[in-house]
C-alpha positions in Angstrom: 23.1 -2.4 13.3 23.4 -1.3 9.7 20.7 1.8 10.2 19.0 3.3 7.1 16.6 5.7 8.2 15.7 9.1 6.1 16.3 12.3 7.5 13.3 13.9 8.9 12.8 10.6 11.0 16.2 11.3 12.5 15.6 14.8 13.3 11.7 13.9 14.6 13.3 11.0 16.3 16.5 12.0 17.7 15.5 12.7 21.4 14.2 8.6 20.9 17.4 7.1 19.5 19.8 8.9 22.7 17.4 7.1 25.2 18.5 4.4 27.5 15.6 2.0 26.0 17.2 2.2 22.5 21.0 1.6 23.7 19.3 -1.9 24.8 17.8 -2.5 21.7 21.4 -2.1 20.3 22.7 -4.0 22.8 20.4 -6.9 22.4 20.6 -6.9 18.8 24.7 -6.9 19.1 24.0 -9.9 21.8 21.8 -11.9 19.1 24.5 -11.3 16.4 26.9 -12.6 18.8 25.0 -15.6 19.3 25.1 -16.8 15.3 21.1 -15.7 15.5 19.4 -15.0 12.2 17.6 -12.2 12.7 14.5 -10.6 10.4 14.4 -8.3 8.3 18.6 -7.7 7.5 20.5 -5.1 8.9 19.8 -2.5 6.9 16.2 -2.8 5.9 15.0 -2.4 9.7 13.9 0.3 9.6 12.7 0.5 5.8 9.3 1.9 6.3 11.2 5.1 8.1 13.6 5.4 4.6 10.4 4.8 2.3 8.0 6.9 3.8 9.6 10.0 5.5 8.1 12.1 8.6 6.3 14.8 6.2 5.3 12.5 3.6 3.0 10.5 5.9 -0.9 10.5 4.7 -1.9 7.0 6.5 -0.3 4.5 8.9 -1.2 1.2 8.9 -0.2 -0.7 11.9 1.3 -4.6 12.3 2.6 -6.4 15.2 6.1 -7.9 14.3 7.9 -9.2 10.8 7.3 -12.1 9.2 10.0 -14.8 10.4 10.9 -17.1 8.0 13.4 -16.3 5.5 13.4 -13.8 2.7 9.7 -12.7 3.4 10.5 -9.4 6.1 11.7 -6.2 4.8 10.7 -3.3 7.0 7.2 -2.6 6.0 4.0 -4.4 7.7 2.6 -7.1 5.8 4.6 -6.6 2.7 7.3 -9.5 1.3 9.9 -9.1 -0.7 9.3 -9.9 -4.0 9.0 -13.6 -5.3 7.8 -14.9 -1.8 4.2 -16.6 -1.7 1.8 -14.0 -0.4 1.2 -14.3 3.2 -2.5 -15.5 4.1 -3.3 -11.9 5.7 -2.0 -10.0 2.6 -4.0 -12.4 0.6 -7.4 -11.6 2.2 -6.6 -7.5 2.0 -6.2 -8.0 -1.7 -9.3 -10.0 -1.6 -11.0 -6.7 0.4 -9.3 -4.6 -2.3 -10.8 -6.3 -5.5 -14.0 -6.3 -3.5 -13.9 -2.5 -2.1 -12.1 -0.8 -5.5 -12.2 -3.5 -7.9 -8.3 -4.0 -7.8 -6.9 -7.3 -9.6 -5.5 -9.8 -7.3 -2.2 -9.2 -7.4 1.1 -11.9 -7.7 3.4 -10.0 -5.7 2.7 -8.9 -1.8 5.8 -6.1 -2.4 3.7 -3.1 -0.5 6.8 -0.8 -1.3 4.3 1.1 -3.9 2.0 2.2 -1.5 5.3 2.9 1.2 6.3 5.3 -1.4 2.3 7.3 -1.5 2.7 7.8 2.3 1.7 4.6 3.8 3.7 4.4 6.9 3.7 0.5 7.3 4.8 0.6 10.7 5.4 -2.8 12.6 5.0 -2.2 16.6 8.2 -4.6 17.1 10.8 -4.0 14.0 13.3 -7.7 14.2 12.3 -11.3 15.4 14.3 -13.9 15.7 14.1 -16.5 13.0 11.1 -19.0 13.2 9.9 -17.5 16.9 7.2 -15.1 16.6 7.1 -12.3 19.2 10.6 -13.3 20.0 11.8 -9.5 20.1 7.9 -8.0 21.3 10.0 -6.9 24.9 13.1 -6.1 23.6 11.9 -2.4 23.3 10.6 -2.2 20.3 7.8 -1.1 21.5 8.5 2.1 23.3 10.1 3.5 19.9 7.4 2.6 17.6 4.6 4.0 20.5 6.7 7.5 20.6 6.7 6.9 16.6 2.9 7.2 16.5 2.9 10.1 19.4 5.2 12.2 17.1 3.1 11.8 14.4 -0.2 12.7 16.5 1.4 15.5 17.7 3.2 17.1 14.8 1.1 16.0 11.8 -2.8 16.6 10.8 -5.2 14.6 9.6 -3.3 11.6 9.2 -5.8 8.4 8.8 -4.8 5.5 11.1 -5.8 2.2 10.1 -6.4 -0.2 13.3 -6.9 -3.9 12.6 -7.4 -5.8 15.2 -7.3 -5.6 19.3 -3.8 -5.2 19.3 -3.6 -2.4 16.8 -7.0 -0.9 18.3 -5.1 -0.5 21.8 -2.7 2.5 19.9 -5.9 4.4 19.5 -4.6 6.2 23.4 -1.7 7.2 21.5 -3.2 9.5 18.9 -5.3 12.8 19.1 -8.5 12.2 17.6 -9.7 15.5 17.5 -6.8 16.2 15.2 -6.3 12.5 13.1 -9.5 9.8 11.4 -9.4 6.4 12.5 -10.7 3.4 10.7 -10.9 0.2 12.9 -11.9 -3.6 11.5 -11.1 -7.1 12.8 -7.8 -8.1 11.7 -7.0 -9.5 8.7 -5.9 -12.7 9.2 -7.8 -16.3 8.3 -8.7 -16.1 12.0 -10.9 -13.2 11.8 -10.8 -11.2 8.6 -14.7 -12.5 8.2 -15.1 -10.7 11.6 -15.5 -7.6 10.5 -12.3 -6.8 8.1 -14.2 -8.1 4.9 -16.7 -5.6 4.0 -14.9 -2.8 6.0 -13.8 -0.7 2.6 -11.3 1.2 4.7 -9.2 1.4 1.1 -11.9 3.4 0.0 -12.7 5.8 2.7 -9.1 6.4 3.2 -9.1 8.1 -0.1 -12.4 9.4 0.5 -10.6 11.5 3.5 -7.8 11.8 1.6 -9.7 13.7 -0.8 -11.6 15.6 1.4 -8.5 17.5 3.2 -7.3 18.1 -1.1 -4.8 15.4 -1.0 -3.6 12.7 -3.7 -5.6 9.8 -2.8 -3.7 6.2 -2.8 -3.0 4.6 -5.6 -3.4 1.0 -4.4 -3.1 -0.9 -7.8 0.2 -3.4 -6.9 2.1 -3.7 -10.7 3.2 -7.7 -10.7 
């Protein structure tokens, strides 16, 4: 793997990456490669949220499940495409909640790196698929890394705002200290069930509400086309 991942990660990481789990993620990734696999996001934009968003820069982490898998849409940050790619239908009802919470203009682009940069850790729980097959790298290992990811963070930061859409992303809530850390959970933003409870849920706003309140910048979530 082409690894690009920003210092403090490595040093809040680095008991993670000499585990036996991670060898096999190596290993299976090598295996894949091997195979003529395509495999989402490249190489060296795995583990772009890590190089966009460092350990101590965190303010809020906004959890997915796995990358997009069809080409040129995945590139390390949860439900953001790389730019020129149609906006996937879960991006498009968050910018819908956005004009309707903060009045933000629908944006053309669904390039998230903006908010990446403000301390939005866009963390996927599994970090590659395989072309075309969702899921298709969920038991690789992905998992344990990205579970200890959110652990560290409970344990070493304060007052981080989590944002949990959806069952799956709800179930992390065992990870984190909430005496310590705010948690916002909705429905999930997809066509499925974003008029579940994600619609109306304004969690754009009281994130920088909370944001605020501890004396921090809040989140500039305006997306320049």
């Amino acid at each position: 793997m082409n690894v690009q991942i920003e210092e403090s990660w490595k040093q809040a990481l680095q008991e993670e990456f000499s585990k036996e789990y991670f060898s096999g993620i190596v290993d299976f990734l090598k295996a894949e490669k091997a195979l003529k696999r395509e495999i989402f996001p490249p190489g060296n934009l795995i583990f772009n949220a890590f190089a966009q968003t460092p350990f101590h820069a965190v303010k809020v982490v906004l959890l997915g499940q796995d990358p997009y898998h069809n080409e040129e849409q995945a590139h390390g940050l949860a439900f953001s495409v790389q730019e020129g790619v149609r906006i996937p239908p879960s991006l498009q009802n968050m910018y819908k909640e956005l004009h309707a919470d903060i009045g933000m203009p629908i944006p053309k682009t669904g390039n998230l790196t903006h908010w990446a940069k403000q301390g939005v850790l866009l963390l996927n729980a599994t970090l590659t698929v395989r072309a075309h097959e969702a899921n298709s790298h969920a038991k690789i290992g992905w998992t344990s890394f990205t579970n200890a990811v959110i652990e560290k963070i409970s344990k070493e930061r304060k007052g981080i705002i989590f944002l949990l859409w959806g069952r799956f992303a709800q179930e992390k809530q065992t990870l984190i200290d909430v005496s310590k850390h705010y948690i916002l959970k909705a429905a999930h933003p997809s066509p499925l069930s974003a008029h579940n409870g994600f619609f109306g849920c304004k969690h754009f706003s009281k994130t920088n509400e909370l944001l605020v309140q501890q004396q921090q910048t809040a989140i500039d979530w305006m997306i320049q086309d």
